[in-house]
C-alpha positions as CSV (number, residue, x, y, z in Angstrom):
1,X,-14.7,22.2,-31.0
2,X,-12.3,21.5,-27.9
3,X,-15.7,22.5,-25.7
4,X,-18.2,19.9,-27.6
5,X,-15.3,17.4,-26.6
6,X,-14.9,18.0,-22.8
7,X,-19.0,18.3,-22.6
8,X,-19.5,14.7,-24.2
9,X,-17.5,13.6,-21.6
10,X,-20.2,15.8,-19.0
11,X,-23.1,14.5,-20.3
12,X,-21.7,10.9,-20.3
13,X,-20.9,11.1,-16.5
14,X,-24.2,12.7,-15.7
15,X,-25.7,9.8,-16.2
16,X,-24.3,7.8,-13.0
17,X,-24.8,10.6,-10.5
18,X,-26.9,10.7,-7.6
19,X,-30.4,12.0,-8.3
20,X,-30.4,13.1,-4.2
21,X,-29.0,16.5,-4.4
22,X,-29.2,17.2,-0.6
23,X,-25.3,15.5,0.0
24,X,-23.8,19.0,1.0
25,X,-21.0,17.6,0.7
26,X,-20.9,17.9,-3.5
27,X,-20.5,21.4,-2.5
28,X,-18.3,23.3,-4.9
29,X,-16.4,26.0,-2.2
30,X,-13.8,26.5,-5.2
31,X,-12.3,26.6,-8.5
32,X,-10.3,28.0,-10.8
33,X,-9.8,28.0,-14.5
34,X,-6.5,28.6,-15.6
35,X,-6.0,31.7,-18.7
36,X,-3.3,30.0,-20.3
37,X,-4.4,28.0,-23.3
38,X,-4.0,24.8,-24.7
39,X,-1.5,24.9,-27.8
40,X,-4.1,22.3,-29.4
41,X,-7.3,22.8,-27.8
42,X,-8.8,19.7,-29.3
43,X,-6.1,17.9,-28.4
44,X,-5.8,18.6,-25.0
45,X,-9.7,18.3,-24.3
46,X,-9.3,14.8,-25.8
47,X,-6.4,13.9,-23.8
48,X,-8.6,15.8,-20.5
49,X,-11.3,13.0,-21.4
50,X,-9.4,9.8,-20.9
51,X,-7.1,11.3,-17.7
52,X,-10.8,11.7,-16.2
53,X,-12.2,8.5,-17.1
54,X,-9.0,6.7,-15.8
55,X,-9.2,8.6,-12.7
56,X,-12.9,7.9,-12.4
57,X,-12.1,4.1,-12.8
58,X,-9.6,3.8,-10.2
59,X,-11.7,5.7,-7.7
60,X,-14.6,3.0,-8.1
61,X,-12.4,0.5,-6.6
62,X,-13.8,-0.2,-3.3
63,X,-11.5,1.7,-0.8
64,X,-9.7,3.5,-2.9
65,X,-9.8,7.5,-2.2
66,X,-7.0,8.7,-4.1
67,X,-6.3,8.8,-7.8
68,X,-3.4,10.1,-10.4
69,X,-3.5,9.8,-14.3
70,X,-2.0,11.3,-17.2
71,X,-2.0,11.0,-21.2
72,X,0.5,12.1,-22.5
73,X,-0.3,12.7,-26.2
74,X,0.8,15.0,-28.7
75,X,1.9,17.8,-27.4
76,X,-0.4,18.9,-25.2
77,X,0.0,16.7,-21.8
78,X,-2.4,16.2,-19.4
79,X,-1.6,14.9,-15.1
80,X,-4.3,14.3,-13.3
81,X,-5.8,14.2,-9.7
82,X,-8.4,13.4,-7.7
83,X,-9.3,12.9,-3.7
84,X,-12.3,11.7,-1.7
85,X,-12.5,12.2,2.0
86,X,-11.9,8.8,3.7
87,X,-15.3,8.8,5.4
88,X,-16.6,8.8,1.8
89,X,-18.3,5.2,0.3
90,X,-17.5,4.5,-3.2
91,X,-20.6,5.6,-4.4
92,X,-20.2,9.3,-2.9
93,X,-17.1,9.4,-3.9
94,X,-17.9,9.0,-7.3
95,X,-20.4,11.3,-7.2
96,X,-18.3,13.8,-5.8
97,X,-15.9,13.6,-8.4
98,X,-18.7,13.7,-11.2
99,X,-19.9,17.0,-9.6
100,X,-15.9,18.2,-9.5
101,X,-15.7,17.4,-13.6
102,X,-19.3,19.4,-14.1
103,X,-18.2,22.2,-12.6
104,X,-14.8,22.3,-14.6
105,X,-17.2,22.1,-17.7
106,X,-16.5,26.0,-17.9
107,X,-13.1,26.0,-18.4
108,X,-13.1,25.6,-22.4
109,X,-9.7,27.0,-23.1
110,X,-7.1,26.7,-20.3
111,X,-4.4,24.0,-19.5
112,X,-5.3,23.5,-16.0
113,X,-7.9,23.9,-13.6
114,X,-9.0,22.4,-10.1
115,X,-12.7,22.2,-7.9
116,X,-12.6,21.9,-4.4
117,X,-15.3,20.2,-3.4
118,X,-16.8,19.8,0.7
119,X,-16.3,16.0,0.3
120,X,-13.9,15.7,-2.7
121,X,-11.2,17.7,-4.9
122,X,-10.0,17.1,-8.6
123,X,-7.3,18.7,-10.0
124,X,-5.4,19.1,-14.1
125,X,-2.1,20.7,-15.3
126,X,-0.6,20.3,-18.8
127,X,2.9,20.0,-16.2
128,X,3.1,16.9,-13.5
129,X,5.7,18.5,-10.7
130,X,2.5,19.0,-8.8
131,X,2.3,15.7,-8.5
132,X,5.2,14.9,-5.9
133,X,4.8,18.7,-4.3
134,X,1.6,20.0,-4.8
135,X,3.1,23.7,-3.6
136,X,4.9,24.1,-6.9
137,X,2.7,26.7,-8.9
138,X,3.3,27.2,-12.3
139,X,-0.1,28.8,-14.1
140,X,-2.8,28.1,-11.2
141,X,-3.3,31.3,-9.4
142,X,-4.2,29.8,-5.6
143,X,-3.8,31.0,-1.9
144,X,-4.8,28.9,1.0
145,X,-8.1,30.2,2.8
146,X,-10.4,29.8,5.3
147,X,-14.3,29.6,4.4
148,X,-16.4,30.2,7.7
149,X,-19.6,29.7,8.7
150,X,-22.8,32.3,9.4
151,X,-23.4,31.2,12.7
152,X,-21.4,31.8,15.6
153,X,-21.0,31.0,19.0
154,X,-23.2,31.7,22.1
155,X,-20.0,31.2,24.1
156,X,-17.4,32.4,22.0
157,X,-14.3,32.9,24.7
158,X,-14.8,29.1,25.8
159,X,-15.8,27.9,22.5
160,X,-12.5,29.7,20.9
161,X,-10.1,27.9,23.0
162,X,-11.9,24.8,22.7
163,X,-11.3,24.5,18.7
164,X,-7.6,25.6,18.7
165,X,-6.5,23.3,21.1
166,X,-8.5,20.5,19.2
167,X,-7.5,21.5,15.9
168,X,-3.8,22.0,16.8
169,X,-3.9,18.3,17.7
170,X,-5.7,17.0,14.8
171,X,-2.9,19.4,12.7
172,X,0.1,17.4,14.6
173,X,-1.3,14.1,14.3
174,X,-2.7,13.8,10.5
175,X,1.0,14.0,8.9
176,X,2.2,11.2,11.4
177,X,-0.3,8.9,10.3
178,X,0.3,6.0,7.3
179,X,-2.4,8.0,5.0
180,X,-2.2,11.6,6.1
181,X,-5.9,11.4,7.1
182,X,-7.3,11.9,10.5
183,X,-11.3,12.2,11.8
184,X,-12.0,12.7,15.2
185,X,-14.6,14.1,17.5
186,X,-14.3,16.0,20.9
187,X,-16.6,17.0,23.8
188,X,-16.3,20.5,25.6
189,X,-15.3,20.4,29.1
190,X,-18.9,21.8,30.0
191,X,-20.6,18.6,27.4
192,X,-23.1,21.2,25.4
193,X,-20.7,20.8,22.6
194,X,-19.3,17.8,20.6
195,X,-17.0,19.4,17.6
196,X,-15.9,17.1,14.5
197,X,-13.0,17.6,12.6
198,X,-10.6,16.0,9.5
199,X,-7.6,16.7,8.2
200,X,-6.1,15.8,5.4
201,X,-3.2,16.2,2.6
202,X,-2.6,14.9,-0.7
203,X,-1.7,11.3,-0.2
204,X,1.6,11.3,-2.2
205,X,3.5,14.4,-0.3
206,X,5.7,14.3,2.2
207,X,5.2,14.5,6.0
208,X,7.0,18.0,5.8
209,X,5.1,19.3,3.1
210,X,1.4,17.9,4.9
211,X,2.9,19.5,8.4
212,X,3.6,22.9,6.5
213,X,0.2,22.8,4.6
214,X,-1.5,22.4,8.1
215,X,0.0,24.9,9.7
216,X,-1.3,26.9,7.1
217,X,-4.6,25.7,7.1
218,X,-4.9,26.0,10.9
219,X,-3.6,29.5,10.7
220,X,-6.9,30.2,8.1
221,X,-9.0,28.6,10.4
222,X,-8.1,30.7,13.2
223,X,-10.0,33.1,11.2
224,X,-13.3,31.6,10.9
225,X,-13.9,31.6,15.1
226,X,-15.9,32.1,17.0
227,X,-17.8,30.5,14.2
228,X,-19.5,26.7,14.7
229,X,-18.2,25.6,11.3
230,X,-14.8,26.5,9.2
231,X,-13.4,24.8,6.5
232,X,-9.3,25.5,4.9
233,X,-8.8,25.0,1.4
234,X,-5.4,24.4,0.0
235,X,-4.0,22.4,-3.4
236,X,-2.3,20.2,-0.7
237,X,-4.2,19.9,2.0
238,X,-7.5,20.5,3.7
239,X,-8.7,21.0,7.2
240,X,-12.5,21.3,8.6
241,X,-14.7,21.6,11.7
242,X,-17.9,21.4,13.0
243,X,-20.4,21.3,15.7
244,X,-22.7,19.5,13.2
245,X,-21.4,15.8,12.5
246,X,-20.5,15.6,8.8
247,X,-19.2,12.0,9.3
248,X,-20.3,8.6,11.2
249,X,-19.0,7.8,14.8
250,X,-17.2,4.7,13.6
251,X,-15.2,5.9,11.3
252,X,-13.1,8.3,13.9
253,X,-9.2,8.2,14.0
254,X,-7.4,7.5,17.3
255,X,-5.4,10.8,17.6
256,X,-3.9,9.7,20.9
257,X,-0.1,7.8,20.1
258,X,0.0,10.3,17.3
259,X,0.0,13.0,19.7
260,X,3.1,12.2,21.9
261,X,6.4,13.3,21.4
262,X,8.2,11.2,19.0
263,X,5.3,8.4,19.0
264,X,6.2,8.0,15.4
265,X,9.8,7.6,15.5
266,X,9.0,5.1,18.4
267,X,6.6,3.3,16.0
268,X,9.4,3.2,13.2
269,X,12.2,2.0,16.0
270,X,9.7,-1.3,17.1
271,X,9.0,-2.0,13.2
272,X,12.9,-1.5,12.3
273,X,13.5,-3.9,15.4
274,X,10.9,-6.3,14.3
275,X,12.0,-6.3,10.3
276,X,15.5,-6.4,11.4
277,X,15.0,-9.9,13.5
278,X,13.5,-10.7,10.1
279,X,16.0,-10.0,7.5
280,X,18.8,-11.5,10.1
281,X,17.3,-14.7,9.4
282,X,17.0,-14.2,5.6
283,X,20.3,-12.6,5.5
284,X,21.2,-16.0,7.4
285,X,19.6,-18.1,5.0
286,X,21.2,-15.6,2.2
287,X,25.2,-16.5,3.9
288,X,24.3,-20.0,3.9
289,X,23.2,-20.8,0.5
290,X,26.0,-18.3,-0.4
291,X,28.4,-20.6,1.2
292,X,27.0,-23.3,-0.7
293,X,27.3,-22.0,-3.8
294,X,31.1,-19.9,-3.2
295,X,32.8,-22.1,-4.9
296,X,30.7,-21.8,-8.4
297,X,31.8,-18.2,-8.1
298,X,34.9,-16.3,-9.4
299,X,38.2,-16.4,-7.0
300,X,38.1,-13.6,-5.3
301,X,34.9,-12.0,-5.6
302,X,32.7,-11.4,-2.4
303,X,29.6,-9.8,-1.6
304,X,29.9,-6.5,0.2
305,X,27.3,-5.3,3.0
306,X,25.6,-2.2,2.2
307,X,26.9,1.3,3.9
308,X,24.9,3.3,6.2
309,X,26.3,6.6,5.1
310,X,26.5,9.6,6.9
311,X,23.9,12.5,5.3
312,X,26.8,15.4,5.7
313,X,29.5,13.3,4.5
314,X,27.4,12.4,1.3
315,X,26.0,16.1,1.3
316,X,29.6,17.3,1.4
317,X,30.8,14.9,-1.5
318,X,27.9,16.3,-3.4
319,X,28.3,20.5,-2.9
320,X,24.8,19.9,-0.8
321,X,23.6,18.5,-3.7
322,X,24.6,21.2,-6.1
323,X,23.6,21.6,-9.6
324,X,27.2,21.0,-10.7
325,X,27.4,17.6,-9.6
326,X,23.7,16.5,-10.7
327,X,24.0,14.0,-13.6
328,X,20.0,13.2,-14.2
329,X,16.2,13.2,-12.7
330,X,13.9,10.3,-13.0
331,X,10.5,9.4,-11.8
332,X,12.2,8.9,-8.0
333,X,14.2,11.6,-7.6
334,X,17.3,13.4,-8.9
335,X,21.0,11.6,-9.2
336,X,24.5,13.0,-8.3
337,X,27.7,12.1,-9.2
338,X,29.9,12.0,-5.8
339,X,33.2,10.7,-4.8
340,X,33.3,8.8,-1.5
341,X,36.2,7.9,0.4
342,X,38.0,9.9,-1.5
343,X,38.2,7.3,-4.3
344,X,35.1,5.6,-5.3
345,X,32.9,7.6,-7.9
346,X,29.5,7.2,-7.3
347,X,25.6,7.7,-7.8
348,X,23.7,9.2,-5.2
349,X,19.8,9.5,-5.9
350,X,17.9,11.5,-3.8
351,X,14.5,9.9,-3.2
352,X,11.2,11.7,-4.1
353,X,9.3,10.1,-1.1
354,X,5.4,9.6,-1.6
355,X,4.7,7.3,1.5
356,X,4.8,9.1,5.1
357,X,5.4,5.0,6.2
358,X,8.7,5.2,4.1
359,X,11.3,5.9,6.5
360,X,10.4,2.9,8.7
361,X,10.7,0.3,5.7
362,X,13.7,1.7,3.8
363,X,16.7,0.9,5.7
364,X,15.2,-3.2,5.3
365,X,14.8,-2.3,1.8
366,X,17.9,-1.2,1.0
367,X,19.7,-3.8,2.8
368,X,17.9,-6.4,0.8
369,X,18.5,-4.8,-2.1
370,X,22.2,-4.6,-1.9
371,X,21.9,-8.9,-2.0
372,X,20.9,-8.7,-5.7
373,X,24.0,-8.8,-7.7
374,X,23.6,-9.2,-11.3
375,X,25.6,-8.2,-14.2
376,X,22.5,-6.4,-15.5
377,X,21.3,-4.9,-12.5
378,X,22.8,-1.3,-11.2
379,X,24.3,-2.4,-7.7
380,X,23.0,-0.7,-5.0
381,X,25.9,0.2,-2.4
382,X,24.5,2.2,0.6
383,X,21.9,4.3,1.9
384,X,21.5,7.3,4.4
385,X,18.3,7.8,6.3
386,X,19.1,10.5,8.5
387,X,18.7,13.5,7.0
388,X,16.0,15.1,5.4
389,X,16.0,13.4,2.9
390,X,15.9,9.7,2.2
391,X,19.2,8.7,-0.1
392,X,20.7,5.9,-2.3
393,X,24.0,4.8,-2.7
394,X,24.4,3.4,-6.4
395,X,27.1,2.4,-8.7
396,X,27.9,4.9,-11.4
397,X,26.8,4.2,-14.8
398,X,29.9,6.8,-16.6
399,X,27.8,6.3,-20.1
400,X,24.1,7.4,-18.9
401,X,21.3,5.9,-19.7
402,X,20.1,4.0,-22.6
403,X,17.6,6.7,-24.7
404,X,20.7,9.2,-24.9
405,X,21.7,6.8,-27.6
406,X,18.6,5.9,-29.2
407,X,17.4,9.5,-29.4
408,X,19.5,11.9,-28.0
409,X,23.2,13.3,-28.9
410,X,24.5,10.3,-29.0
411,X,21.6,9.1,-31.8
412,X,23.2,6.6,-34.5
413,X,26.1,5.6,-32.7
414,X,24.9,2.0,-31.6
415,X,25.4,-1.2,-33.7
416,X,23.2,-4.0,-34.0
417,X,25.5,-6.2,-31.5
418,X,25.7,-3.6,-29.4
419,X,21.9,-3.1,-29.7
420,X,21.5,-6.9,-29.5
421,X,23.2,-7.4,-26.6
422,X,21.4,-4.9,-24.5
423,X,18.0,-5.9,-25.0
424,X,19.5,-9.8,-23.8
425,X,20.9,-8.0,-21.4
426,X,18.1,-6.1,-20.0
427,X,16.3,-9.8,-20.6
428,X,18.7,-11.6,-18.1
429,X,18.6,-8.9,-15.6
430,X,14.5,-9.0,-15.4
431,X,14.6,-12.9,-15.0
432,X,16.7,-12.6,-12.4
433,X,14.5,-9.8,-10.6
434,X,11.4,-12.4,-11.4
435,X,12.7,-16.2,-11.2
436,X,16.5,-16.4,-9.3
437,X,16.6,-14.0,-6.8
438,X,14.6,-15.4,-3.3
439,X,11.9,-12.7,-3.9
440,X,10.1,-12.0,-6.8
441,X,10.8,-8.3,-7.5
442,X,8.3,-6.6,-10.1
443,X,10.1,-3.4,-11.4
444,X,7.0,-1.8,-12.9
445,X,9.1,1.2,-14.4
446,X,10.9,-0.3,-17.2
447,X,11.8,2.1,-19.9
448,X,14.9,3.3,-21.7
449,X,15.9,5.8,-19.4
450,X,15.8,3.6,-16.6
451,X,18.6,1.1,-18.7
452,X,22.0,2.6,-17.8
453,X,25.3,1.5,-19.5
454,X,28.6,0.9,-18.3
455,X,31.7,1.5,-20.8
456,X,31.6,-1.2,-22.3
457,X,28.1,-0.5,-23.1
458,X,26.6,-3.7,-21.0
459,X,23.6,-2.7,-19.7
460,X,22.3,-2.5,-16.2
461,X,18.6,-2.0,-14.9
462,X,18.2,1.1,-12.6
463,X,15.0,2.0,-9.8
464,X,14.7,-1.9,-9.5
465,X,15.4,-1.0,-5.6
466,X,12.4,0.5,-5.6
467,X,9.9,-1.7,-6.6
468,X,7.5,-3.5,-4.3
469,X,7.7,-6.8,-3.6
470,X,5.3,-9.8,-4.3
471,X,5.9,-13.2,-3.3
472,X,5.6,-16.5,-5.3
473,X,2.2,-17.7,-6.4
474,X,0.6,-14.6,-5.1
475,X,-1.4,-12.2,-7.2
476,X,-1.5,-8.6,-5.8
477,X,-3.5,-5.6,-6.8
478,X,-2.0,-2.3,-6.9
479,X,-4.1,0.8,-7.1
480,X,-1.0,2.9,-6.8
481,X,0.2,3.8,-10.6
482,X,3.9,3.3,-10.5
483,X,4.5,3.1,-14.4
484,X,4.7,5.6,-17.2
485,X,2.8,6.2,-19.9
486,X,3.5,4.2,-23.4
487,X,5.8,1.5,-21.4
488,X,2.8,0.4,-19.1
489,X,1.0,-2.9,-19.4
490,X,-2.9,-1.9,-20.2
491,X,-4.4,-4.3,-17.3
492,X,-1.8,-2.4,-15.1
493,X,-2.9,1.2,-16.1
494,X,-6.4,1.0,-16.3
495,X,-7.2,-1.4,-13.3
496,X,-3.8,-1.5,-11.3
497,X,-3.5,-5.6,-12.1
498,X,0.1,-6.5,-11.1
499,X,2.1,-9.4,-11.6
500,X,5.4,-9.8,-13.5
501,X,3.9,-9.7,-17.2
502,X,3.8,-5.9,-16.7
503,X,7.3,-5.9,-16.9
504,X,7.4,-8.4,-19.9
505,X,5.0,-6.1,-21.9
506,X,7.3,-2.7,-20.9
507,X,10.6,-5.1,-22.1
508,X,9.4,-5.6,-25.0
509,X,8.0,-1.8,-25.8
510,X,11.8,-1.1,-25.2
511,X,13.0,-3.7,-27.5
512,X,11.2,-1.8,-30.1
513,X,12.8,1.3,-29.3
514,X,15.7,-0.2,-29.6
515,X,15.3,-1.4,-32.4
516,X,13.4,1.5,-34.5
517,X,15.3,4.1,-32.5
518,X,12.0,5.6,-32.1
519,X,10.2,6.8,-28.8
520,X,7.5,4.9,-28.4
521,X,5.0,8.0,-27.7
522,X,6.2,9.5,-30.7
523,X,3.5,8.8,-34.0
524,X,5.7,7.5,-37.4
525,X,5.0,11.1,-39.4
526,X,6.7,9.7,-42.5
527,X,3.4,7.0,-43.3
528,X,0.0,8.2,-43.5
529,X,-1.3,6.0,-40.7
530,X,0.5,8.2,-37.8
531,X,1.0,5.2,-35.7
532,X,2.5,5.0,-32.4
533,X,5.7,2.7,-32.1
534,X,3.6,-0.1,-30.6
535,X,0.6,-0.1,-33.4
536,X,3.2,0.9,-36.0
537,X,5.1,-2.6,-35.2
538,X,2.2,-4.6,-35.6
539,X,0.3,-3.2,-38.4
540,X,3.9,-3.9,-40.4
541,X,3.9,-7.3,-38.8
542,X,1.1,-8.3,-40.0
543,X,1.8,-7.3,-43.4
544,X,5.2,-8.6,-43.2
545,X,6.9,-5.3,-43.5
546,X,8.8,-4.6,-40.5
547,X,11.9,-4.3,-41.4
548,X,11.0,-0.8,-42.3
549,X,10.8,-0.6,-38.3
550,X,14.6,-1.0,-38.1
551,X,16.2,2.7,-37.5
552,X,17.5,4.2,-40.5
553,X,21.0,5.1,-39.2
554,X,21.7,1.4,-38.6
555,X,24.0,0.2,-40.5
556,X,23.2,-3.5,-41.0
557,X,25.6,-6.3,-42.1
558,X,24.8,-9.3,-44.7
559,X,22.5,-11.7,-42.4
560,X,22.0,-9.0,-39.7
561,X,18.3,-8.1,-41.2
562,X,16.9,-11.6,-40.6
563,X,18.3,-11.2,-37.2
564,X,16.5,-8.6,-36.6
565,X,13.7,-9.1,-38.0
566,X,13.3,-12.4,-35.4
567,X,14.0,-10.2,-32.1
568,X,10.7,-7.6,-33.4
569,X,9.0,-10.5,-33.4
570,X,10.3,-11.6,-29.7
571,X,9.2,-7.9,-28.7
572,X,5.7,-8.0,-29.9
573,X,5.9,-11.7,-28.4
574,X,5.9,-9.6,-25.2
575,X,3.0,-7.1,-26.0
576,X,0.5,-9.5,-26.5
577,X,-3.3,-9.2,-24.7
578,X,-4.6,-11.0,-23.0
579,X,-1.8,-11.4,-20.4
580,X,-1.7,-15.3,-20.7
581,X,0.0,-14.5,-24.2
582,X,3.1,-13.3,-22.7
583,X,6.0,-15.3,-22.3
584,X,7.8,-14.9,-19.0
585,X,11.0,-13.2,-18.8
586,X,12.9,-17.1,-18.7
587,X,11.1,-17.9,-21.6
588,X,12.2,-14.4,-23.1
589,X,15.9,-15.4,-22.7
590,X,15.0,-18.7,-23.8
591,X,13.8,-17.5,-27.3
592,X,16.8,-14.7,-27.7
593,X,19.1,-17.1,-27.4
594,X,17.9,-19.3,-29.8
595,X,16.3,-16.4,-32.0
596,X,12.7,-18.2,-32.2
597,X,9.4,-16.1,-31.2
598,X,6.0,-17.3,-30.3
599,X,4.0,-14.2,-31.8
600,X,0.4,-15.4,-32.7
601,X,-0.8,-13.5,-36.0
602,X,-4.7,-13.5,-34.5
603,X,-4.2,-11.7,-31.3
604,X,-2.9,-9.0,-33.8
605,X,-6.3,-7.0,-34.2
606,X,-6.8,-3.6,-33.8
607,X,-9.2,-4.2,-30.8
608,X,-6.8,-6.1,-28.5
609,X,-3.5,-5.1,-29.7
610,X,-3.4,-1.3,-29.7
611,X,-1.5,0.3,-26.9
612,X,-3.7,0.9,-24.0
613,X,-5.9,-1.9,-24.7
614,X,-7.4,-3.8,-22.2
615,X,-7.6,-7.6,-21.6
């Protein structure tokens, strides 16, 4: 059964492929099927299907080379990814990919496979570490190696030092660069031969885990001379060459600043110095209206520059970042608990970078991220840049985050006030991210574990550091998935529209958590209907049964129910499609406070309403 599944989804793709089958570059050169099966074949094929199509969607966006997906459900997980070679149009690219999911037809049983493709590569696991390292090898049985050519040649002493010396550049400059792509072309001193060559690593690693993948891949291709053409394949990384042009002259990478010693750290320096003249001024502007407004504030409190921390001193406070003082792990990296100064507890995540251009922006970042103070927001104190790794300086949340208490040990503990007043509070804190700070900040991650708590239970909004920024009155388009799975707006997971209703639609899947005590990936098993917590809501709505949402360890109080039953309606208020249908997160505070909602009983339907949906 779980193989008629995964060849619909062949059959369906077939259809938009290429009928020229002379592109050599839909050339399979590997794959693998992995022998570990699926606990739910049918299941996992099903969940295969839609991580492919959403792949396949985001990789028909014009310029867009580099996809990740996931579904997540039942038990049997599915991560996703795919990569085109940036010489690729869209329509190759797609092809490419279609050839990628044909030849993975053949694995009908295993959690995880991958195709390596001339042009292309696609990649599954039923795990997602891969993801940020794409070293980490759990099932997948894979060593990096070299694939050479027939034909050697006629000069092969000459032609030998020619390509190393080449390649060795193109292997120093492709994890300098923004994208961690490089193509470039080189004559022979004596001019009879013009070699082309490309680089490049998965898009989300790290600089140090491209540069290591290189070396690797250059070490393979070593191999393959005095052969004219040699290709490295790797899960992170590939590397090619040729004396045949595989690629147009215009679209060749400038190898040149990337080449000299510290040209990138020279190239971070003049955009640090050029941000820095920038956030003077706003940090200016930020004093004066400060000033301005001192006198609305409490006696006594002031606002506190961010610390540059040094990377051994915070190393040090944390046992080198030693299992004993780790407190969590998130979608950004893990957190320790450290002590600095000898007297101030505090966070310390260490970042899980996926953008080589990251060091140059995150000092700017993080100071303008330590100007947004909020009671709701988890205060972000210093940073350290210096090291090998990039870390945050954050106030300690001593009570964790929220889902401990929803469906964790603590599970049962939480009143309706208490419960109450963290969904207002979680409210206030993402108005302020959208509407009162000077920029608007779009969290895109909002979800119960990233709601921390202090001990008086208020809560806080973590990661929010993070988040890109978009200005007023300025739509944006992000083709980078930043969310996860059930909290995620529709229009932002399936074609990467942004704008601050994403993080209206993920407040109010958390409201109904909060409220049900119920994950909202996990299906109701005690009605027939096997809803998930979002479709579950709304089919009671509509039949004006959802109290029986409410979680049944909460004890409610005479009057509480009605309460209650008003904020479910305020959280499906926020899930609404199409976009224009949800409030902003003002109007969300607005209608807390007062208790009214705005829920409109015919945008309730099954075909616009169910999570995932899109507009």
């Amino acid at each position: 059964m779980a193989t008629t599944v995964f060849l619909l989804f062949i059959v369906k793709l077939s259809h938009s492929q290429s009928n020229n089958n002379t592109n050599t570059g839909d050339t399979v050169i590997r794959s693998f099927c992995d022998r570990v099966d699926a606990m739910s074949p049918l299941d996992f094929f099903r969940n295969l299907n839609s991580t492919f199509a959403a792949l396949r969607r985001q990789l028909s966006m014009e310029g867009v080379h580099f996809a990740r997906a996931q579904n997540l459900g039942h038990a049997d997980s599915v991560y996703g990814t795919a990569q085109c070679r940036q010489y690729l149009p869209t329509g190759r690219c797609i092809t490419c990919i279609d050839v990628g999911v044909s030849t993975l037809a053949r694995c009908t049983s295993g959690n995880g496979a991958y195709a390596i493709l001339d042009d292309c590569f696609l990649r599954y696991q039923n795990y997602g570490d891969y993801y940020d390292d794409p070293t980490i090898i759990e099932d997948v049985g894979q060593t990096a190696v070299g694939v050479c050519s027939e034909e050697s040649s006629s000069e092969p002493t000459t032609f030998n030092k020619f390509v190393q010396e080449f390649l060795s550049d193109i292997r120093i400059a492709t994890p300098r660069t923004s994208d961690f792509y490089v193509s470039s072309t080189r004559k022979s001193s004596s001019g009879n031969v013009t070699l082309y060559a490309i680089a490049q690593c998965v898009e989300n690693t790290t600089q140090r885990i491209c540069q290591s993948c290189l070396n690797r891949a250059y070490n393979n291709l070593y191999g393959c001379l005095p052969h004219t053409e040699g290709k490295a394949i790797d899960l992170g990384c590939f590397m090619r060459y040729s004396d045949t042009p595989f690629f147009k002259d215009n679209q060749t990478t400038n190898i040149i600043p990337f080449l000299k010693e510290g040209s990138s750290r020279k190239v971070g320096m003049l955009a640090a110095v050029t941000v820095c003249i920038g956030i003077f001024l706003l940090i200016l502007v930020i004093s004066l209206w400060y000033r301005l407004h001192r006198r609305s504030k409490s006696h006594g409190e002031e606002i506190q520059e961010a610390v540059n921390y040094s990377y051994k001193d915070i190393q040090l406070a944390t046992g080198n970042f030693s299992e004993e003082y780790r407190v969590g792990k998130g979608g950004f990296g893990e957190v320790y608990k450290a002590i600095i100064d000898e007297k101030h507890v505090v966070a310390v995540k260490k970042l899980l970078v996926r953008d080589g251009r990251a060091r140059i922006e995150f000092d700017n970042e993080v100071k303008m991220m330590s100007c947004v103070r909020h009671r709701n927001l988890v205060r972000v104190l210093g940073w350290s840049s210096e090291g090998p790794e990039l870390l945050l300086v954050l106030e300690y949340m001593p009570k964790g985050s929220l889902d401990k208490f929803l469906w964790g040990e603590q599970k049962g503990s939480l009143n309706w006030k208490q419960r109450y007043d963290m969904i207002f509070g979680i409210a206030r804190g993402l108005a302020h991210l959208h509407h009162e700070f000077h920029v608007k900040i779009i969290h895109r991650d909002i979800k119960s574990a990233n709601i921390l708590l202090d001990d008086d239970f208020q809560p806080k909004i973590a990661d929010f550091g993070l988040a890109r920024f978009q200005q007023e009155d300025q739509s944006h388009v992000s083709t980078k998935f930043a969310g996860t799975l059930g909290y995620t707006a529709p229009e932002y997971a399936t074609h990467g529209h942004l704008s601050e209703k994403v993080d209206t639609y993920s407040f109010g899947i958390v409201t109904l958590e909060i409220i049900s005590g119920r994950r909202c990936t996990d299906v109701n098993s005690q009605r027939p209907d096997m809803y998930y917590l979002l479709e579950d809501a709304w089919k009671l709505y509509e039949n004006n049964m959802h109290p029986k949402l409410i979680d049944e360890t909460l004890d409610l109080e005479e009057g509480e129910e009605e309460h209650v039953k008003k904020i479910i309606e305020i959280g499906l208020t926020c899930t609404q499609s199409p976009v224009g249908l949800r409030p902003t997160m003002s109007e969300v505070v607005l209608l807390l406070s007062n208790g009214r909602s705005l829920v409109r009983r015919k945008v309730g339907s099954k075909s616009t309403l169910t999570p995932g949906s899109d507009d």
